[in-house]
Each structure stands twice: as C-alpha cells, then as structure tokens.
PAPA-671143 format. One record per residue (C-alpha): x, y, z. Coordinates in nm, 2 decimals, always signed. Last residue first. Layout:
// residues N
<fikol><X>X</X><Y>Y</Y><Z>Z</Z></fikol>
...
***
This chain:
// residues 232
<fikol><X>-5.38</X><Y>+0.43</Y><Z>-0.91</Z></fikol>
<fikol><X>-5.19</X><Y>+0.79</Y><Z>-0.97</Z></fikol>
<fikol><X>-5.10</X><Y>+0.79</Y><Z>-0.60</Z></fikol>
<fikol><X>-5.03</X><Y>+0.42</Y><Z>-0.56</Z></fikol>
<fikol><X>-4.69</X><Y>+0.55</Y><Z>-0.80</Z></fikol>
<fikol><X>-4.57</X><Y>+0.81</Y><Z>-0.55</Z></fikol>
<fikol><X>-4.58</X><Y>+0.47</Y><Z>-0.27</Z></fikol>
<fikol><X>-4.40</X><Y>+0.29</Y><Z>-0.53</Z></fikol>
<fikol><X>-4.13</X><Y>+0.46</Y><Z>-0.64</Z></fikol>
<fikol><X>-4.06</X><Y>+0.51</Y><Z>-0.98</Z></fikol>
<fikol><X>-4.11</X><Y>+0.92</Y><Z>-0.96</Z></fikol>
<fikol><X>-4.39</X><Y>+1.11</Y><Z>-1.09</Z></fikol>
<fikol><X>-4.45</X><Y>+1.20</Y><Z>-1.39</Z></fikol>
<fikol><X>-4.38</X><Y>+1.58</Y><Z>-1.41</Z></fikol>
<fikol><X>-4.69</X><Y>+1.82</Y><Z>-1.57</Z></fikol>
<fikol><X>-4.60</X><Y>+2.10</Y><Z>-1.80</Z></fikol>
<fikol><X>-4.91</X><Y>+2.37</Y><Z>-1.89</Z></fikol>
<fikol><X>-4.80</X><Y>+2.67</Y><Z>-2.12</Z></fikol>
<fikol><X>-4.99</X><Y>+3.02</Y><Z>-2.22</Z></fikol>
<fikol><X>-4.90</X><Y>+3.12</Y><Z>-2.57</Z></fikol>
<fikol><X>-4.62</X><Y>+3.46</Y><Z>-2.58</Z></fikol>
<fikol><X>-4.44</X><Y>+3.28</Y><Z>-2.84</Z></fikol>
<fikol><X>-4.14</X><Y>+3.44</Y><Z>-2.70</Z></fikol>
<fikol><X>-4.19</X><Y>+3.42</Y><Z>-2.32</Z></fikol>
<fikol><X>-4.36</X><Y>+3.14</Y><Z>-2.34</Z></fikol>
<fikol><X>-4.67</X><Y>+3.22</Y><Z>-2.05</Z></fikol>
<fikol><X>-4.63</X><Y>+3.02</Y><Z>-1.78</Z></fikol>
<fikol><X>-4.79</X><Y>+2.69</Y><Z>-1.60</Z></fikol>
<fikol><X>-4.60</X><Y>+2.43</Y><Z>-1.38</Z></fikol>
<fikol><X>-4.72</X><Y>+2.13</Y><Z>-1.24</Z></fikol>
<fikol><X>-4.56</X><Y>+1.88</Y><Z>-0.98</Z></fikol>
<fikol><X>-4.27</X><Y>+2.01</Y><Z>-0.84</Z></fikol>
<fikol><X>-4.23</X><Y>+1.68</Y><Z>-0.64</Z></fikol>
<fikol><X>-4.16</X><Y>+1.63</Y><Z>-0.24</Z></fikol>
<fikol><X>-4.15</X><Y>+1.31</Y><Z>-0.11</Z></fikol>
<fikol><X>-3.78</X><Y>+1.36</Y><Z>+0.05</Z></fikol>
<fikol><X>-3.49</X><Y>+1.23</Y><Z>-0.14</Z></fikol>
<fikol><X>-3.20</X><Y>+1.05</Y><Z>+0.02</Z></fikol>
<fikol><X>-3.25</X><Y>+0.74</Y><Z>-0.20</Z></fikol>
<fikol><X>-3.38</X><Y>+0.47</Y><Z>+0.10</Z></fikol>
<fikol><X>-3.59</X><Y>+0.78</Y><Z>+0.23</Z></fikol>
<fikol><X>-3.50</X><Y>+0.92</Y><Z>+0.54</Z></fikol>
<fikol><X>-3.65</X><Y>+0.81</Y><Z>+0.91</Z></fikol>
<fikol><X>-3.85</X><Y>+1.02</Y><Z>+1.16</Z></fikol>
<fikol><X>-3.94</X><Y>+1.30</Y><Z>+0.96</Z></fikol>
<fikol><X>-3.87</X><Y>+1.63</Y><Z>+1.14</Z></fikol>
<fikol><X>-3.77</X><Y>+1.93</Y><Z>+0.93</Z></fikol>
<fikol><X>-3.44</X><Y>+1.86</Y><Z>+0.84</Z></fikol>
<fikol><X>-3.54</X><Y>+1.46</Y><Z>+0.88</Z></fikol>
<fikol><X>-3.75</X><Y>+1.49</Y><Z>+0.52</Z></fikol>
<fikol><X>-3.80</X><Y>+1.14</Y><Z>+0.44</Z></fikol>
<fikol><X>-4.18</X><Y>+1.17</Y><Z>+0.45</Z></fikol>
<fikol><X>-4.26</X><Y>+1.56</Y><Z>+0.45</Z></fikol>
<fikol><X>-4.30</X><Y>+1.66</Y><Z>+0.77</Z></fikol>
<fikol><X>-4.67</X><Y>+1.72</Y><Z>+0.88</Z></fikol>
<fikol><X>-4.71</X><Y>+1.90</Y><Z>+1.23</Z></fikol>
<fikol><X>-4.85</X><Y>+2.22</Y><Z>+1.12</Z></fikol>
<fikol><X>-4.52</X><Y>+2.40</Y><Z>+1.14</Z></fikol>
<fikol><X>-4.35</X><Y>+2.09</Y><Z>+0.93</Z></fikol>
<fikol><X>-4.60</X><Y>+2.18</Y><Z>+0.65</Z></fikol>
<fikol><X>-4.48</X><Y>+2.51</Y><Z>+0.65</Z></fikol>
<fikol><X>-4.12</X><Y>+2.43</Y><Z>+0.66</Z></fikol>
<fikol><X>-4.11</X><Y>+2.19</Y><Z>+0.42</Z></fikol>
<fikol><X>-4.31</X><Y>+2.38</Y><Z>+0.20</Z></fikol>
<fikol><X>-4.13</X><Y>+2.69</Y><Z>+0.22</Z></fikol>
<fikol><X>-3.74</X><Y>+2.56</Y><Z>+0.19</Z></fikol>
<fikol><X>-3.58</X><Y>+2.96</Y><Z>+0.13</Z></fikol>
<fikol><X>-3.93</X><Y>+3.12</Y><Z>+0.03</Z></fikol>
<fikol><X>-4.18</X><Y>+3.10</Y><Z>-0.30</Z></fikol>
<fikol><X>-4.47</X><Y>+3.32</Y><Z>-0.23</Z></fikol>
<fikol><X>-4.85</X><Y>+3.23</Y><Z>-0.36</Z></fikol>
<fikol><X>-4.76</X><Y>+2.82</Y><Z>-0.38</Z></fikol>
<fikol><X>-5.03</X><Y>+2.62</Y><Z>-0.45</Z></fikol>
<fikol><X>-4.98</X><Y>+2.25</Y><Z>-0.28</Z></fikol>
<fikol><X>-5.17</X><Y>+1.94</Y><Z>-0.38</Z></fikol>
<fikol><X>-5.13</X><Y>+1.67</Y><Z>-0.06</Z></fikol>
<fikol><X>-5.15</X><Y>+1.31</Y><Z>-0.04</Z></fikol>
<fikol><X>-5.17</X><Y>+1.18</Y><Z>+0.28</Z></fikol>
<fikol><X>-4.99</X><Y>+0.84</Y><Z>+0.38</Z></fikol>
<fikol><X>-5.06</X><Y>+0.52</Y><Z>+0.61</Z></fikol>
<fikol><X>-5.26</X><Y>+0.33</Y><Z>+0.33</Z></fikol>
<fikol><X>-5.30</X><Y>+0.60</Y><Z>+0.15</Z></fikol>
<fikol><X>-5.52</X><Y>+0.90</Y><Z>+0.15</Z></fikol>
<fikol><X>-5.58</X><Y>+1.10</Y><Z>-0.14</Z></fikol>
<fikol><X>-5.60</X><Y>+1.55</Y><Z>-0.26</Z></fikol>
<fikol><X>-5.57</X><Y>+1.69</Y><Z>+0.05</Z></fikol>
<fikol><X>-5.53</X><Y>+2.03</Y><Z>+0.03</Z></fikol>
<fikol><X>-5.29</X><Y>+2.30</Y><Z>+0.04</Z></fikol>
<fikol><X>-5.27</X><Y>+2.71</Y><Z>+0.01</Z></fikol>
<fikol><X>-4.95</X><Y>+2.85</Y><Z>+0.05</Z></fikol>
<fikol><X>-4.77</X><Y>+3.17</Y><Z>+0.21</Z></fikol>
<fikol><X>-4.47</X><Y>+3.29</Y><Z>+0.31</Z></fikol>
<fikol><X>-4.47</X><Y>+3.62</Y><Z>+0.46</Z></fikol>
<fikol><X>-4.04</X><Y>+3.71</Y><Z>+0.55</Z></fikol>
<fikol><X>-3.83</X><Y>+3.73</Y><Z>+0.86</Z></fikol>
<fikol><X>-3.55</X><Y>+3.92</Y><Z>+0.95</Z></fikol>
<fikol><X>-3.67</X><Y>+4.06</Y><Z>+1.26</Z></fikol>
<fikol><X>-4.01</X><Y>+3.80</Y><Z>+1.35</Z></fikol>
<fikol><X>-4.38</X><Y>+3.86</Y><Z>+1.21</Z></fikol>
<fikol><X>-4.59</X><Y>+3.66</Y><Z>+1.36</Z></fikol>
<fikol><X>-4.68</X><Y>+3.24</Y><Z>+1.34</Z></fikol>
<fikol><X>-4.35</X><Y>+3.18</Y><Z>+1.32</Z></fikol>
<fikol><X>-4.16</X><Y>+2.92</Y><Z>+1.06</Z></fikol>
<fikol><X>-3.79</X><Y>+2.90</Y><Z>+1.09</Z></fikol>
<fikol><X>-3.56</X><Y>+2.81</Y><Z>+0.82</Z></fikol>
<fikol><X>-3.32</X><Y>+2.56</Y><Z>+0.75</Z></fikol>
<fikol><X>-2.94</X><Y>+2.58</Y><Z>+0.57</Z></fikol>
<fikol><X>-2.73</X><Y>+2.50</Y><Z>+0.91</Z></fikol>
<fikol><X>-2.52</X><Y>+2.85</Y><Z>+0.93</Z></fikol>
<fikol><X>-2.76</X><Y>+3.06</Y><Z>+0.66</Z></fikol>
<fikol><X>-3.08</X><Y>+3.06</Y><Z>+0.94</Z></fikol>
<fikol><X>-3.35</X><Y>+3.17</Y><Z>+0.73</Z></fikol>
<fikol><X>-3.65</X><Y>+3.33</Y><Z>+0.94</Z></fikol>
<fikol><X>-3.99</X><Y>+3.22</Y><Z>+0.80</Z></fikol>
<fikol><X>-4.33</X><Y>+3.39</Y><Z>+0.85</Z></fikol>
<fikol><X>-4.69</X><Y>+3.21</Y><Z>+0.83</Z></fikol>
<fikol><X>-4.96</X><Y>+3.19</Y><Z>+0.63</Z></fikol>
<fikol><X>-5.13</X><Y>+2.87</Y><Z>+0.55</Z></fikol>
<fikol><X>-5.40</X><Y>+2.85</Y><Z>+0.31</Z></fikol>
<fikol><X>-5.62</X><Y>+2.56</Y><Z>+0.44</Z></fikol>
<fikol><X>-5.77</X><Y>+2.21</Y><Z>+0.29</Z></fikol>
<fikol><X>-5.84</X><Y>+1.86</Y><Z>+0.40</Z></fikol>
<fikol><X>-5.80</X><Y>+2.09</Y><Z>+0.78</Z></fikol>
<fikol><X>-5.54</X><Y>+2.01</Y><Z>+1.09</Z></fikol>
<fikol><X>-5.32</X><Y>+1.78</Y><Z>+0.83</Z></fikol>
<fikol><X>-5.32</X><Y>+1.42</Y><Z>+0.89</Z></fikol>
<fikol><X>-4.96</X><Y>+1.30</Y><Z>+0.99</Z></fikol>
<fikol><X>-4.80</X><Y>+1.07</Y><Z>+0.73</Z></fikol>
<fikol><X>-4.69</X><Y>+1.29</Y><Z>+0.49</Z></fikol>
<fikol><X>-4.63</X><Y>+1.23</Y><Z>+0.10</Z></fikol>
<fikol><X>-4.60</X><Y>+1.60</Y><Z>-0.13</Z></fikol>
<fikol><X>-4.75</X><Y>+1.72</Y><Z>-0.45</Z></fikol>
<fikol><X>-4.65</X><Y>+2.06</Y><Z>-0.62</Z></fikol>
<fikol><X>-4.79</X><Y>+2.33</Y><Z>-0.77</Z></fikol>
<fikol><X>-4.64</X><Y>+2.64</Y><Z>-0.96</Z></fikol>
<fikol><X>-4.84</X><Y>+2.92</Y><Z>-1.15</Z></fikol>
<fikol><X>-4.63</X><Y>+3.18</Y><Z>-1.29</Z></fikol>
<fikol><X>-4.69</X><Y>+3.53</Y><Z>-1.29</Z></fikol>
<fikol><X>-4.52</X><Y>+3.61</Y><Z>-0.95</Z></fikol>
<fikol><X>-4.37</X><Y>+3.92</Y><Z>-1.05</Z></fikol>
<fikol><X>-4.05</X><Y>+3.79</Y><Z>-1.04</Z></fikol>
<fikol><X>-4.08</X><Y>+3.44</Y><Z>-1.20</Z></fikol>
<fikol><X>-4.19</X><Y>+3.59</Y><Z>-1.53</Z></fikol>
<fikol><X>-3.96</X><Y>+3.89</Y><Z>-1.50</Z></fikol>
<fikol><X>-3.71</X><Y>+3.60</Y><Z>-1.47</Z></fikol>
<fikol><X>-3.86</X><Y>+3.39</Y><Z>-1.76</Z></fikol>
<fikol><X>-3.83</X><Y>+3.75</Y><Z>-2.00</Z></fikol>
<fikol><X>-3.51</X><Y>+3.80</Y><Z>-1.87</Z></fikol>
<fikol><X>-3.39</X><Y>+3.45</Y><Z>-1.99</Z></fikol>
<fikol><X>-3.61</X><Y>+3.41</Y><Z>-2.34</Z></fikol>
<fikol><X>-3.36</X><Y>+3.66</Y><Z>-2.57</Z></fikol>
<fikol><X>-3.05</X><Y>+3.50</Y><Z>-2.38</Z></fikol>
<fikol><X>-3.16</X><Y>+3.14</Y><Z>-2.55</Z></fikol>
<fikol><X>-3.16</X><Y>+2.83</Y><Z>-2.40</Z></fikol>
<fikol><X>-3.39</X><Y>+2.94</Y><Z>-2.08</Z></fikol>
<fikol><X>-3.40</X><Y>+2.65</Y><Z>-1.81</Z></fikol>
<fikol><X>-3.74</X><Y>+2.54</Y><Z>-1.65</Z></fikol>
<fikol><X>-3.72</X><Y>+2.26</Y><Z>-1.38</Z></fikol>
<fikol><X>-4.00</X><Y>+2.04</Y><Z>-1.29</Z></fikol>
<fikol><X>-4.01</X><Y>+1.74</Y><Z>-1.05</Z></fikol>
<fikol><X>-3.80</X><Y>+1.60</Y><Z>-0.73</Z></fikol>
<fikol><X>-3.67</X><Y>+1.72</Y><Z>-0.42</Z></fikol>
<fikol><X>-3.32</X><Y>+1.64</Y><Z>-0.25</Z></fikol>
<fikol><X>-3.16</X><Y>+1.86</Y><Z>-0.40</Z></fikol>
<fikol><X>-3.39</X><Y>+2.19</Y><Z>-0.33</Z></fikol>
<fikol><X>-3.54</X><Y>+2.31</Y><Z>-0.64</Z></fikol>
<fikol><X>-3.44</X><Y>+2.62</Y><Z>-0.86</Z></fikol>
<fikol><X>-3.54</X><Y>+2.86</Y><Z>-1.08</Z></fikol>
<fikol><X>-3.45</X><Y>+3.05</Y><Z>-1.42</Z></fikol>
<fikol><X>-3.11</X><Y>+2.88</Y><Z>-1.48</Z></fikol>
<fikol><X>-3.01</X><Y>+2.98</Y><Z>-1.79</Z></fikol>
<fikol><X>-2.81</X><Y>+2.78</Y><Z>-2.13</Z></fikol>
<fikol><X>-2.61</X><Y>+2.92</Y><Z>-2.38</Z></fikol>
<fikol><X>-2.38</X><Y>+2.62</Y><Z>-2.50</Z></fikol>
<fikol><X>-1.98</X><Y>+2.65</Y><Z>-2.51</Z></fikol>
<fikol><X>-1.81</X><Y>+2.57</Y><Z>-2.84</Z></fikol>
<fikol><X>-1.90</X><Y>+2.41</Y><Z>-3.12</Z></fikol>
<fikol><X>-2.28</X><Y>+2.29</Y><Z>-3.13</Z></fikol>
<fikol><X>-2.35</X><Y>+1.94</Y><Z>-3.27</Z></fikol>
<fikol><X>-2.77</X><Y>+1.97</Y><Z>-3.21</Z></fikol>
<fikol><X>-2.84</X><Y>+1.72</Y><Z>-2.97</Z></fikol>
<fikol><X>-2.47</X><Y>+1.68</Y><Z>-2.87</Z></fikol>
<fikol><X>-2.44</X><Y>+2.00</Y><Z>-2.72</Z></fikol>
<fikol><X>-2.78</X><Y>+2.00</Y><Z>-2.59</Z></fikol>
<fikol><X>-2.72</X><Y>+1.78</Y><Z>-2.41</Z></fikol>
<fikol><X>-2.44</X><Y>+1.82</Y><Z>-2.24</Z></fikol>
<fikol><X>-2.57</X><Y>+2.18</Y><Z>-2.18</Z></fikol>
<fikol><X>-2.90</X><Y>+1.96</Y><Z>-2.02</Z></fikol>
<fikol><X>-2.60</X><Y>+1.77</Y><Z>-1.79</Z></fikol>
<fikol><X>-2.43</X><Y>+2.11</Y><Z>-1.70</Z></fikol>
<fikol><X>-2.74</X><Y>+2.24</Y><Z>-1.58</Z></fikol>
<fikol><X>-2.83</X><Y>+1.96</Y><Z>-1.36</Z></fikol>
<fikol><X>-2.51</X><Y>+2.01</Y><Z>-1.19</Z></fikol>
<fikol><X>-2.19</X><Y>+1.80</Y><Z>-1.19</Z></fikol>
<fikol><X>-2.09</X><Y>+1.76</Y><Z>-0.79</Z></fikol>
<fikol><X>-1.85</X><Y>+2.02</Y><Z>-0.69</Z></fikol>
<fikol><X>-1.98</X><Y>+2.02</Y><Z>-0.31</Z></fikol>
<fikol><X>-1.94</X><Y>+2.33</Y><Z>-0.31</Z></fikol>
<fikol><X>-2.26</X><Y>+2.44</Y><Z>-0.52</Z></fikol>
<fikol><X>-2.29</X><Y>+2.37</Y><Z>-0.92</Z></fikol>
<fikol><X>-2.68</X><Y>+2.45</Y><Z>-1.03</Z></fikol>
<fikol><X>-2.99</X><Y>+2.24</Y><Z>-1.04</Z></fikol>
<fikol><X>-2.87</X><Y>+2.00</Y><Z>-0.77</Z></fikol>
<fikol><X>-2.96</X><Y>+1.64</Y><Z>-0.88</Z></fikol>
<fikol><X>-3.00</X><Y>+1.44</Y><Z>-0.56</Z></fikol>
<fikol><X>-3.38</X><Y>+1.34</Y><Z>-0.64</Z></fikol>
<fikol><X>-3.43</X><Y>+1.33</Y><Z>-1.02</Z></fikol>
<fikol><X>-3.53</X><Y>+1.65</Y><Z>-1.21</Z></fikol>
<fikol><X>-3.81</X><Y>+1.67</Y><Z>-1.48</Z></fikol>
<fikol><X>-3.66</X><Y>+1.90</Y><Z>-1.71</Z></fikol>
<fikol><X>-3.82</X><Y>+2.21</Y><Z>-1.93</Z></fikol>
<fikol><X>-3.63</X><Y>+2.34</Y><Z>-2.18</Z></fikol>
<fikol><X>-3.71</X><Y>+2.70</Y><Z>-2.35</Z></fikol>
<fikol><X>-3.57</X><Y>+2.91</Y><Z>-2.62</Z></fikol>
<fikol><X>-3.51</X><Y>+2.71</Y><Z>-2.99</Z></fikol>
<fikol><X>-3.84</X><Y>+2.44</Y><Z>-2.86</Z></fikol>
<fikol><X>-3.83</X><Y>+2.18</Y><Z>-2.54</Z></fikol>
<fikol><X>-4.08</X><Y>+1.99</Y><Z>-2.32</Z></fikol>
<fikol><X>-4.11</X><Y>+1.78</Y><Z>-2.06</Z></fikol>
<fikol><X>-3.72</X><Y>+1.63</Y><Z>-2.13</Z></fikol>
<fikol><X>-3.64</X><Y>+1.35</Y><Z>-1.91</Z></fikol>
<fikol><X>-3.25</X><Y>+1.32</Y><Z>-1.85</Z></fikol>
<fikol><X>-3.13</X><Y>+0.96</Y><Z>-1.76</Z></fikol>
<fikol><X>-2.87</X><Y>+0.93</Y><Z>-1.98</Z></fikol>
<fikol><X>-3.11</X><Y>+1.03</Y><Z>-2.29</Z></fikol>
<fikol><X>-3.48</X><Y>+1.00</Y><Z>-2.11</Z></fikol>
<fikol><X>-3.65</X><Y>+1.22</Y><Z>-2.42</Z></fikol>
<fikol><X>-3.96</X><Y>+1.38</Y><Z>-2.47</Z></fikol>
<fikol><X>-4.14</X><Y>+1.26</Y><Z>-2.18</Z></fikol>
<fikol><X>-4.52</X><Y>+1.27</Y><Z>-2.23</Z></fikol>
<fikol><X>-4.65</X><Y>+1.54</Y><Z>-2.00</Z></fikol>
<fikol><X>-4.72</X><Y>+1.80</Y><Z>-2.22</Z></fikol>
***
C-alpha cells in the first residue's frame, strides 16, 4: 500500500476507503490547529474530502494520532465516527505496530539495542528529559533500534516503538549521543534547509477497525537526497 493514491495540492493519500485515510505528512504540516493558527493537516484532508466526494456541509473527520511538525511520514485519520473509537482503543492498548526511520551522524553505542529509559516533559520550552532512573513525574519510554545502512557520513536507523512519549525518539536517541540530523532541540549542530528534522513515520500496521483485516502502510520517503540514497 505504498503507491500514492493521490498528490492533489500536495496531499499524498496511502490509502483510503468510507472510514479510514491514511496521509503521508510533509515536514512543517501540524496535524491539528495549535496557536500558531496555521491551517492544519486535518483541515487540508476535510478539504479534500469535501471536494472528492461534493459533501454539503461540514466533513467528519478524526484525529487518531499525531506527529511532531517538523517530522515527516504516516498519519491515520478516521472519516467516519463508527471507525474513531475503534482507532483510539487501537492506539490505546498498544495494538498497533509503528516504525520509523531516522538520519544521525553519530554511530550508535550497539547496530542494535532496546533502549529504556524515563522522560520528564518540561511544558515551558516543549522538550523532554531522558534519565536513566525513574525521576518524579516521569514516565518508561521504551524502543528498540537498529542500524539498518551507513552513508557516506550518515546512519540509518529502523526504530520500533513499544511506548509512544511526548518527543521519544528524539530524546532517546539524543540520550545515546545521536541527534537526529537537523534536530537542534535535542542537539544537532545545524537545521535542515526546510526546518524538518530526518525523522519519518515510516510503516504503520493495524487492524481496520471495520473490516477488521490486518493493514500494512508504508510512506515514501521524502525528495531529499540524502533519504533518497537510503532506498539506493
């Protein structure tokens, strides 16, 4: 299900039936409307969906998930309020499998590892804390990664996630002294020409929560050329 359905105004559908729609989202989309009273991703797909099909009036549509702004890859919505619950019980119990690739130029400790560590949000600047204990406030994040090529001056790495926490990968992989490549939050040296960091929801497999048959979306990767050698 990788093919690209459709790249209308610069949305790439993965996949799409009556209750589900699966996005691959573009660096500095935000999934849902924040402060900063950009349009949202959502708002674009509703768009769409609206002139897709000619609905009057306002379109149904559910945010099941989210990815930080600056990353790129999968998104699921729900379109119908039958398929929303059923996605968030999904997402809830932890019955959906979620990997992503990210760039870094530091070799990690290990080719592979299953890093567990505990992070402290701090709300004031948006970034959390990783500890190798248990801190007040914090919570167990936990992912396994391994290294999947190496670049020229890059790593490749696959990453399962087995909790998803406020900016987990960034902060994990920061913790082991591998920033993600643009990602200045959590200690990259210089930021991407586009703002993004090399961070992309990869693959995402679920159960459709109508049709109840298991589902496996993979995001192409974005045009860049570094993400591209990583397909070669």
């Amino acid at each position: 299900m990788s093919k690209i359905l459709s790249n209308k105004s610069n949305l790439q559908i993965l996949y799409e039936d009556n209750h589900i729609i699966v996005v691959n989202k573009r660096a500095g989309d935000i999934v849902q409307g924040d402060k900063t009273g950009d349009k949202p991703l959502s708002d674009v797909v509703k768009d769409y969906i609206k002139d897709k099909y000619n609905k009057p009036g306002n379109v149904y549509l559910g945010v099941v998930h989210r990815l930080d702004r600056p990353t790129t890859g999968i998104v699921l919505f729900a379109k119908t309020s039958k398929a929303l619950p059923r996605l968030n019980k999904l997402f809830a119990e932890k019955k959906t499998s979620k990997t992503y690739w990210a760039l870094v130029k530091n070799k990690p400790p290990k080719v592979q590892d299953r890093l567990v560590h505990w992070l402290k949000k701090n709300p004031k600047n948006n970034k959390s804390t990783a500890f190798d204990t248990e801190v007040e406030d914090s919570k167990k994040a936990i992912l396994n990664y391994q290294i999947l090529k190496t670049l020229d001056n890059f790593y490749l790495l696959e990453i399962d996630l087995e909790t998803g926490r406020h900016h987990q990968i960034r902060c994990q992989l920061a913790k082991i002294g591998c920033p993600i490549k643009g990602d200045l939050k959590y200690g990259f040296k210089r930021s991407n020409k586009d703002a993004s960091i090399s961070l992309h929801a990869r693959k995402l497999e679920f159960t459709h929560p109508i049709k109840k048959e298991k589902l496996s979306v993979i995001a192409s990767l974005p045009n860049d050329s570094l993400w591209q050698a990583c397909e070669d």
